[in-house]
C-alpha positions in Angstrom: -51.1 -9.9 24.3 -47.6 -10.4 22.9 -45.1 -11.9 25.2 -41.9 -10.3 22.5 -41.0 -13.4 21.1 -41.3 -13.3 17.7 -44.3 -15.0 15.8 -42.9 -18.0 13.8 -43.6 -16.2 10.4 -41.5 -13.3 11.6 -39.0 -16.0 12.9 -38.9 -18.0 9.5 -38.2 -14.5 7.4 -35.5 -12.5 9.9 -34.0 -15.9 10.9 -30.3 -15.7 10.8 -28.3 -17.1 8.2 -27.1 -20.4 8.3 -30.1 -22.2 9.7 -30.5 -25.5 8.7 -29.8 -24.5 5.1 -26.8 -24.3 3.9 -27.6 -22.1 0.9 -27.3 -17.7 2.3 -30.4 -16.3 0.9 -30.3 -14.8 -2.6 -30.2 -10.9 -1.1 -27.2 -12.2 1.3 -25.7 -14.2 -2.4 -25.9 -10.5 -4.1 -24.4 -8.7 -1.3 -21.5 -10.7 -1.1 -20.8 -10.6 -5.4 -21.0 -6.9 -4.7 -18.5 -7.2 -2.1 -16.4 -8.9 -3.9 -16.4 -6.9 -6.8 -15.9 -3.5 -4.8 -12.7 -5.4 -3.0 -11.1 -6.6 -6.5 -11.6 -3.3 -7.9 -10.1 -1.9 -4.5 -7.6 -4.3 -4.9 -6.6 -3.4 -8.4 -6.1 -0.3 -7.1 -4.1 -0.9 -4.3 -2.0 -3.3 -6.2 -1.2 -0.5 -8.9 -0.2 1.8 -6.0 1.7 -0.7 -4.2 3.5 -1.5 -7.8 4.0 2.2 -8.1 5.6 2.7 -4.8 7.5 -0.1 -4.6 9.4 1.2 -8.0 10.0 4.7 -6.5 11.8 2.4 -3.6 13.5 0.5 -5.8 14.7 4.1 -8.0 15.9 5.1 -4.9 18.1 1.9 -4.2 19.7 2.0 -7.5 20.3 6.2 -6.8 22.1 5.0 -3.7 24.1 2.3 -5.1 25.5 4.8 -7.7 26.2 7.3 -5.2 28.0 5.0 -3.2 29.9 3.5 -5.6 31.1 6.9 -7.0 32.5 7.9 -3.8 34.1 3.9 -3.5 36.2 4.9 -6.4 36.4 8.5 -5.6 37.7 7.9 -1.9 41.3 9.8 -1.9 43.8 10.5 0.9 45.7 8.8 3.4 42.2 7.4 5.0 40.9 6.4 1.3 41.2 2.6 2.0 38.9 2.1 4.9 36.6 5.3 3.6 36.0 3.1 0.3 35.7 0.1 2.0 32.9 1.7 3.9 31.4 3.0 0.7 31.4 0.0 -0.9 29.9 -1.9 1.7 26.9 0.5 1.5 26.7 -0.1 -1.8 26.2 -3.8 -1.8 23.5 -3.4 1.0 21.9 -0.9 -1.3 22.1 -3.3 -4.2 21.0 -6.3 -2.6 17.6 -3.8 -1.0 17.3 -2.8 -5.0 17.6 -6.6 -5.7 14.7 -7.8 -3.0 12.0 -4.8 -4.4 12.4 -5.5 -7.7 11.9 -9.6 -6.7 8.6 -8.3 -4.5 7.6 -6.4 -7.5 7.6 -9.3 -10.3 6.1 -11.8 -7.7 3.1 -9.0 -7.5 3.0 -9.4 -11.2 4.5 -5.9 -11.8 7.4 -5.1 -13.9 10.7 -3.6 -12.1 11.5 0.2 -13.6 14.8 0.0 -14.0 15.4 2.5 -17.0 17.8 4.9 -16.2 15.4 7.4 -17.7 13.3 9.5 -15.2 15.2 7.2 -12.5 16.1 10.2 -10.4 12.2 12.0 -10.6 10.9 8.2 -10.1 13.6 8.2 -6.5 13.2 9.8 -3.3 17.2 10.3 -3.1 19.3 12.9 -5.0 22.6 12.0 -6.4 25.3 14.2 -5.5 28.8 13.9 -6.5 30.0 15.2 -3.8 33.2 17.5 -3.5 36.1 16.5 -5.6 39.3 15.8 -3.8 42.1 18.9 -3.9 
């Protein structure tokens, strides 16, 4: 008659991992290596992506700054002074955002884009001039 305890062969094979020995069993060893490897290849990946998107931020910052700074020195009228200061303002903050993501991209062990070609397709900003003063 079994009483549903488990006999103490059954007991000695599903017994959970650790016991008394400190060693996992070699399927449990194996499992984890493939683990491992799916999560560095996973993390490859997501460090490539991160990389990626961190230099489409970092195009747009420097799009920003350069707007802003066009319309610093393009501010005109007899409200130019505090209009510029305003812009130029923005662009420091820009600058200093550029300045942090291209930091977080070299401590990642990524390279900071910052050619000025395909810098506009690479940013999720446009760059417009804006209307020149009469």
């Amino acid at each position: 008659m079994t009483t549903g305890a488990p006999s103490s062969s059954a007991s000695a094979t599903h017994s959970a991992w650790p016991a008394e020995n400190s060693t996992p069993p070699p399927a449990t060893i194996t499992g984890n290596l493939a683990l491992a490897k799916r999560r560095a290849a996973a993390s490859r990946s997501d460090r490539k992506t991160v990389l990626k998107l961190l230099n489409e931020a970092l195009a747009t910052e420097i799009v920003c700054v350069l707007r802003y700074k066009r319309h610093f020195f393009m501010a005109r009228g007899l409200n130019a002074e505090p209009v510029a200061a305003e812009f130029a303002e923005h662009a420091t903050q820009e600058q200093d955002h550029a300045d942090r993501l291209a930091e977080r991209i070299v401590q990642l062990g990524g390279e900071p884009n910052l050619s000025p070609k395909g810098l506009l397709e690479r940013s999720h900003s446009e760059y417009i001039e804006g209307v020149k003063g009469s």
